[in-house]
C-alpha positions as CSV (number, residue, x, y, z in Angstrom):
1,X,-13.5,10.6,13.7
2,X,-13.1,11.1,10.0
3,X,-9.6,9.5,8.7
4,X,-8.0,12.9,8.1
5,X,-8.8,14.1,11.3
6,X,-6.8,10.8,12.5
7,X,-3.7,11.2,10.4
8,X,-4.2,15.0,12.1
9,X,-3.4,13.5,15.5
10,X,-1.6,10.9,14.5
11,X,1.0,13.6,13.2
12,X,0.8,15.3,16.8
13,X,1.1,12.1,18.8
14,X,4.2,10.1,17.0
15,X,5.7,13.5,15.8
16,X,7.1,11.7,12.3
17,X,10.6,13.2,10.8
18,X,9.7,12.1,7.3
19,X,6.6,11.8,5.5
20,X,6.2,9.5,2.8
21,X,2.2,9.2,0.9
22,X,0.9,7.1,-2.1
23,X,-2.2,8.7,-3.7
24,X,-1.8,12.3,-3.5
25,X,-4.9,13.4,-5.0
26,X,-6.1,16.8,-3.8
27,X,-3.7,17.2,-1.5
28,X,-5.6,17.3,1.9
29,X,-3.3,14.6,3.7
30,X,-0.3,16.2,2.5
31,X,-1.7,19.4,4.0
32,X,-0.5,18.0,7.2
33,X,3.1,17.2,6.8
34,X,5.6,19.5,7.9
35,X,8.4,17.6,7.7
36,X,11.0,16.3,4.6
37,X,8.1,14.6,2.3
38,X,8.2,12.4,-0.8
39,X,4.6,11.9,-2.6
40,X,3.7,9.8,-5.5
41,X,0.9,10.0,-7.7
42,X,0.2,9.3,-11.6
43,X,-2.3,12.1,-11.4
44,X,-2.2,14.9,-8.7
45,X,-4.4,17.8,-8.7
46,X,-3.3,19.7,-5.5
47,X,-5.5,22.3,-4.9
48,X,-4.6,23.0,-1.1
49,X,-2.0,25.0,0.3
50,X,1.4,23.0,1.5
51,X,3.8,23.5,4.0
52,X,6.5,21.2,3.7
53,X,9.5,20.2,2.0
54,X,7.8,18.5,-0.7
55,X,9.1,16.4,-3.6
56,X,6.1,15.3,-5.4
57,X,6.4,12.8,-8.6
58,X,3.6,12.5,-10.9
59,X,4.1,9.0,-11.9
60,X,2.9,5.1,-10.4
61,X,4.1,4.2,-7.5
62,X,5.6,0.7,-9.2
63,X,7.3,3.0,-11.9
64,X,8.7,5.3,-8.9
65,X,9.9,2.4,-7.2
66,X,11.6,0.8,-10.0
67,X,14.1,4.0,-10.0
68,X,17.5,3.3,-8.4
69,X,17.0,6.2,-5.7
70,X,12.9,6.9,-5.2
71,X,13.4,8.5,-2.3
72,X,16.8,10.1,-2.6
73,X,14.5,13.5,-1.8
74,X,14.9,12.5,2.5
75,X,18.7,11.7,1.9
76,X,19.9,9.1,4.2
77,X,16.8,9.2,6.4
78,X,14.6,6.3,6.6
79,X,10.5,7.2,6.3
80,X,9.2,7.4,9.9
81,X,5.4,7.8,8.6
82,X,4.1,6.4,5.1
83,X,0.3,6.5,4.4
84,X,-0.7,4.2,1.6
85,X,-3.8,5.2,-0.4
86,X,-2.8,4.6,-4.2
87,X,-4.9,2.6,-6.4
88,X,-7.4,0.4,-4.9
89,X,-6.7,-2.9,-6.0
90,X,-5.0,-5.3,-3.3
91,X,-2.4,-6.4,-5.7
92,X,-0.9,-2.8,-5.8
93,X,-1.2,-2.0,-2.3
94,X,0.3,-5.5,-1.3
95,X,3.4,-4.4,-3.8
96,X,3.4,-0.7,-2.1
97,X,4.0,-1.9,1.0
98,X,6.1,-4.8,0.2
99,X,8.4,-1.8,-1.3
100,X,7.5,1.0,1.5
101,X,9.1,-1.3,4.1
102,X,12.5,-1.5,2.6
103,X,12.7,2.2,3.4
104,X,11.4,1.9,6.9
105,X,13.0,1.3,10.3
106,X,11.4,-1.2,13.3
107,X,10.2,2.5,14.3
108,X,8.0,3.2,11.3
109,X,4.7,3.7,11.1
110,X,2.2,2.8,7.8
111,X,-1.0,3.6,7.5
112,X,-3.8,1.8,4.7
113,X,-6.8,3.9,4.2
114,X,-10.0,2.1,3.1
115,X,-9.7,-1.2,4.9
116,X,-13.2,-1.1,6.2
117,X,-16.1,-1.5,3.0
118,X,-19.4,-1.3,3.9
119,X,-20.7,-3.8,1.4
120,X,-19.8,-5.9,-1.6
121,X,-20.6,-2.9,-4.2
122,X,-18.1,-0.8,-2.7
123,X,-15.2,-3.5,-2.1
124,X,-15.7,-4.6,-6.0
125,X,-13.0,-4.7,-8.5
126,X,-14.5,-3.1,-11.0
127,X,-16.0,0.2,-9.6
128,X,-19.5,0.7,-10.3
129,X,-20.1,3.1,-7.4
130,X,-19.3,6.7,-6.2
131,X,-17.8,5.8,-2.9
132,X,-15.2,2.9,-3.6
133,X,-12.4,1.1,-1.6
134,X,-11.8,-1.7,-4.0
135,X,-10.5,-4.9,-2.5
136,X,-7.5,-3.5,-0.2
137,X,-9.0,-4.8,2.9
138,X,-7.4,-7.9,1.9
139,X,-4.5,-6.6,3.5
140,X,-5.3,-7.4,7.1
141,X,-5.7,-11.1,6.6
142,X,-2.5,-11.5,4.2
143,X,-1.0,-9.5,7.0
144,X,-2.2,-11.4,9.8
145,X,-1.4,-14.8,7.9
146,X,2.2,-14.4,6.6
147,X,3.4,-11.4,8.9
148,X,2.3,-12.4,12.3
149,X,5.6,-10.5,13.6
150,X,3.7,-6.8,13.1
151,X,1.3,-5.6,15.1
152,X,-2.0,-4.0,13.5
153,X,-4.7,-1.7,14.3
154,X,-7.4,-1.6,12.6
155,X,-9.2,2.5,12.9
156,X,-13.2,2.4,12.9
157,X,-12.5,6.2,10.8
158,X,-15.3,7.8,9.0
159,X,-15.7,6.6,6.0
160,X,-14.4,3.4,4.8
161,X,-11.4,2.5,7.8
162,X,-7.9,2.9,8.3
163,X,-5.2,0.5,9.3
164,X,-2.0,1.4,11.4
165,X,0.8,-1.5,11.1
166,X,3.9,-1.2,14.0
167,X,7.0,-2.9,14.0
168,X,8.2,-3.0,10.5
169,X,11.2,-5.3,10.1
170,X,12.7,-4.1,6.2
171,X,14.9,-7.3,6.3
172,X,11.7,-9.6,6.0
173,X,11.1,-11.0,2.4
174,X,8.3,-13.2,3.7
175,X,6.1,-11.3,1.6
176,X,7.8,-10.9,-1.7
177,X,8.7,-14.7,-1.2
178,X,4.7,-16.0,-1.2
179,X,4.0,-13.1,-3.8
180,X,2.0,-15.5,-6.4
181,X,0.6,-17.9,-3.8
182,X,-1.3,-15.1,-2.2
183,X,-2.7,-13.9,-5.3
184,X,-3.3,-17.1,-6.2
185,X,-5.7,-17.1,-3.3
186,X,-7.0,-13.7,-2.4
187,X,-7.3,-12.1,-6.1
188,X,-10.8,-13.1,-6.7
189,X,-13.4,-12.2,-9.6
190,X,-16.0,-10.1,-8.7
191,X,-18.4,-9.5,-6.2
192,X,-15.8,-9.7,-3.5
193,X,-16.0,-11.8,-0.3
194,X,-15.7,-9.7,2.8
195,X,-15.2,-11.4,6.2
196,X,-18.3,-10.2,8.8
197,X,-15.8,-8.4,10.9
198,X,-14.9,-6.2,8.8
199,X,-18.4,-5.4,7.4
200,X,-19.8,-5.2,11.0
201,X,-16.1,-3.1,12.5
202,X,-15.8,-6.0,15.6
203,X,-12.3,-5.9,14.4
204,X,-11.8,-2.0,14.6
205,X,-11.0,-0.1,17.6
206,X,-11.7,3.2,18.2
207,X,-9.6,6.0,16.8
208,X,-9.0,7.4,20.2
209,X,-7.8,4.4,22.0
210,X,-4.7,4.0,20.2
211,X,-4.0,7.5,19.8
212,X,-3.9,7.3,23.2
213,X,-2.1,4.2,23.9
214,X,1.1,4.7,26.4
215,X,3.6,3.3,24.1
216,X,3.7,6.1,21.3
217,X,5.8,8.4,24.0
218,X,8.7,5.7,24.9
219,X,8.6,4.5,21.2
220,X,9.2,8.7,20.2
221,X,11.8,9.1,22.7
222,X,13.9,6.4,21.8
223,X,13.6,6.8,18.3
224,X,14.8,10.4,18.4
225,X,17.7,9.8,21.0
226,X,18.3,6.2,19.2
227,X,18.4,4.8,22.6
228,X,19.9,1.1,21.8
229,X,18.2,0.0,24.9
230,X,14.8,-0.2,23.3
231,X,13.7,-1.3,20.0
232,X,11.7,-3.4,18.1
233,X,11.0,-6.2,20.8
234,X,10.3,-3.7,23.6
235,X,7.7,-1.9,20.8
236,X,6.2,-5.0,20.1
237,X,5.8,-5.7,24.1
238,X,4.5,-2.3,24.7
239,X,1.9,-2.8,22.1
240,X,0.9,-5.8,23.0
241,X,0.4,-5.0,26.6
242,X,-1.8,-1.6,25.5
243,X,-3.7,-2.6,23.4
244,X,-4.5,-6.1,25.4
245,X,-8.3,-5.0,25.9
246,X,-9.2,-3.7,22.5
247,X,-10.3,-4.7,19.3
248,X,-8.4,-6.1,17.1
249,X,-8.2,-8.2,14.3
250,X,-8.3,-12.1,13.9
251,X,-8.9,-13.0,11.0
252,X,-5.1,-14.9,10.2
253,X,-7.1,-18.3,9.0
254,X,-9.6,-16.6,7.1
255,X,-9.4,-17.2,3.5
256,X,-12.0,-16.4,0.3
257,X,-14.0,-19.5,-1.8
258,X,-11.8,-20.2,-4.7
259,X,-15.1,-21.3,-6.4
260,X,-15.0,-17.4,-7.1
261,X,-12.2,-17.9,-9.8
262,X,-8.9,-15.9,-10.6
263,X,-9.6,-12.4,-11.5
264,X,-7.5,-12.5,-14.7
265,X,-8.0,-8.4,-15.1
266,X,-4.6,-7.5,-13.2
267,X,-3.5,-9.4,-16.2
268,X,-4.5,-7.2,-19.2
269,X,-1.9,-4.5,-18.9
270,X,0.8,-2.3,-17.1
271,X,3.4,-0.6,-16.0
272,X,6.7,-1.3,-17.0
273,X,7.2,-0.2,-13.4
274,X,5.0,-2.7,-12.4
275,X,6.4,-5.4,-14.7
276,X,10.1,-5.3,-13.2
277,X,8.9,-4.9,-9.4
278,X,7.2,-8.2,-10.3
279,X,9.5,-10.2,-12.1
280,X,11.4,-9.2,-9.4
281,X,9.8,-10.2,-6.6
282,X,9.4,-13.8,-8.7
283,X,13.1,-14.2,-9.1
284,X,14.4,-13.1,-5.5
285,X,11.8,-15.5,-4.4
286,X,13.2,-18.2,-6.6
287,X,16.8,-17.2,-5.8
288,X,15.9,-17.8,-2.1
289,X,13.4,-21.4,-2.9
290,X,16.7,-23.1,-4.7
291,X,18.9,-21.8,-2.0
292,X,21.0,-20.2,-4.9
293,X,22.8,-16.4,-5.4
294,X,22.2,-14.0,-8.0
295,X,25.4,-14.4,-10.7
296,X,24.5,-10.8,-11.6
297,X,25.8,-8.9,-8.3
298,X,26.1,-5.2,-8.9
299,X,25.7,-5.8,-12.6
300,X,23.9,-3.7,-14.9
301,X,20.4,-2.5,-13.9
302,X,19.4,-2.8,-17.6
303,X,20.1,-6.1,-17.8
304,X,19.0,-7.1,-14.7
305,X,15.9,-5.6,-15.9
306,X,15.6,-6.8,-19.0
307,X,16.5,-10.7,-17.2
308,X,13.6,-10.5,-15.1
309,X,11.0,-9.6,-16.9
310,X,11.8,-12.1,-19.8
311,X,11.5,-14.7,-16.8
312,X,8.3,-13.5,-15.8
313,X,7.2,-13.2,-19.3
314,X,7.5,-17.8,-18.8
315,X,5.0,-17.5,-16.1
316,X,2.9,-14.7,-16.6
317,X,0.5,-13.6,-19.5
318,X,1.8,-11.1,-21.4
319,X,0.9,-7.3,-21.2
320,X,0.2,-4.5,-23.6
321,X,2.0,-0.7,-21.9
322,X,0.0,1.4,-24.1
323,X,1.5,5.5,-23.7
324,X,-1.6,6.9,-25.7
325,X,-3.7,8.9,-24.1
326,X,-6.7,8.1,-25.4
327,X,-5.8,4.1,-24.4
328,X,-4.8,5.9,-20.9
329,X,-8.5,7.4,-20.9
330,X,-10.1,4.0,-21.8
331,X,-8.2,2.2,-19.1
332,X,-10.2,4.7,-16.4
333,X,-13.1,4.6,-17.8
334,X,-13.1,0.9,-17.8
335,X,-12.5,1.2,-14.1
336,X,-14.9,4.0,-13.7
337,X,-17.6,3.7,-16.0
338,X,-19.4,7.1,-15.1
339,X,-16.5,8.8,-16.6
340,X,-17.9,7.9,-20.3
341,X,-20.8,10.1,-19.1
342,X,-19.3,13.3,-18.3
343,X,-20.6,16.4,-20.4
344,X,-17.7,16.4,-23.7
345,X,-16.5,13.2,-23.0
346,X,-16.2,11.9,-26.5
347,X,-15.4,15.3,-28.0
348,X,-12.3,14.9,-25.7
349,X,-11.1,11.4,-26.3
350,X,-11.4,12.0,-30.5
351,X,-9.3,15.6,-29.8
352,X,-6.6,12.9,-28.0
353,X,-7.0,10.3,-31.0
């Protein structure tokens, strides 16, 4: 089954009431929403037809996350289904759903695309090839390793793998609290290590059985009647007990060679988006470590702002945000080399200079 075809019936069988995606691109997966929908993409070209109540914001998803509101567009409604397919570097997935899961309920479902490389060239950093997933897979170990309260599926979908997480709990801050020890030890130069059950899909299931699995109907009816009789404990239970005799992953204990050494790339620029939902993350954690409150309160955003990323400016090389689009053109390039190659190119980037 091809992933699309997957998010088709997953659509169908959990019947979402809000739709939020990360990576728009051409639009295909949005195609399929036809409910209130939020998407988020520095650089959409839509080119199918959609039938939805869309909000779309043509901007990073650490930028869109860093506004007071980012998903003011489903009012008070919490995002039943998010699919996560941004840029394809495990730092920024890790932050996507660190951020996705504040919005969610124990109900939610979120689902990674490209967990499933078929080799080293394809999980790499640095693209080099046509077909590319980058290093996301690294989400089902962190996962498995500091979240062992969610339960995840891992989809053996044409091409490269999906990954369905259940029982979402948006009061943990496990994650955001162990935010530099795990890229301390999972962001790793280039080539990539891979665990073999993930190369070889032993840890993938088939598409079919979980869309199958008896639990999505008692989980749909108590979500829409909000039935306090069953809820994230009796989801958890049901899983568990469906999905007893399949695949899954294990792969909690497994952990890269540091020999590989720190890929200092995620280093060289960003986002101002991306530099507060950091500095963030590093100074809740810290907050919570010295068993301290935040002086600040309600206090200014600006400030607040401001404060935390001159803290993680003490910790963290500093970053150049370039705006020029020529600077812009460079950074993808860098990441997709090919790009230098296409017919007027250079024509193009001296127009932009």
């Amino acid at each position: 089954m091809h992933r699309h075809g997957f998010l088709r019936n997953l659509h169908a069988v959990y019947q979402p009431r809000t739709y939020f995606e990360i990576g728009i691109n051409d639009g295909r997966s949005l195609t399929l929403s036809r409910v209130p929908t939020v998407a988020v993409d520095p650089a959409f070209k839509v080119v199918k037809e959609l039938r939805c109540d869309l909000h779309m914001v043509r901007e990073t998803s650490d930028d869109f996350f860093a506004r007071e509101k980012p998903l003011e567009h489903l009012g008070e409604a919490k995002v039943d289904l998010a699919f996560i397919d941004g840029m394809h570097l495990f730092e920024y997935v890790l932050r996507d759903f660190i951020n996705t899961e504040k919005y969610a309920d124990w109900s939610s479902v979120v689902v990674f695309d490209d967990q499933l490389p078929r080799n080293v060239d394809e999980a790499a950093r640095n693209r080099h090839t046509g077909a590319w997933t980058g290093d996301v897979y690294k989400m089902i170990p962190v996962l498995q390793r500091y979240r062992p309260d969610l339960r995840l599926a891992v989809m053996d979908t044409r091409p490269t793998g999906v990954m369905v997480v259940l029982g979402l709990d948006p009061t943990n801050t496990v994650l955001a609290d162990n935010y530099d020890e795990i890229m301390d030890t999972f962001l790793l130069k280039d080539p990539q290590q891979i665990p073999p059950e993930i190369v070889e899909r032993s840890c993938a299931m088939t598409p079919e059985a979980l869309l199958s699995a008896p639990f999505w109907s008692a989980l749909v009816a108590a979500r829409d009647a909000g039935d306090p009789s069953y809820g994230r404990e009796q989801l958890l239970a049901g899983i568990d007990h469906d999905l007893a005799d399949l695949s899954r992953p294990q792969l909690s204990d497994w952990l890269p060679d540091p020999a590989a050494g720190r890929d200092c790339e995620v280093d060289q620029s960003a986002s101002v988006g991306e530099q507060r939902m950091v500095a963030a993350i590093r100074q809740k954690a810290a907050a919570k470590a010295s068993g301290t409150q935040s002086q600040n309160g309600a206090g200014s955003t600006a400030q607040h702002a401001a404060t935390a990323t001159k803290q993680a400016g003490a910790t963290r090389p500093s970053r150049r945000v370039s705006q020029r689009p020529n600077d812009l053109f460079g950074k993808v390039a860098k990441r997709a080399p090919f790009l230098r190659r296409l017919p007027g190119a250079p024509r193009l980037v001296k127009k932009l200079r």
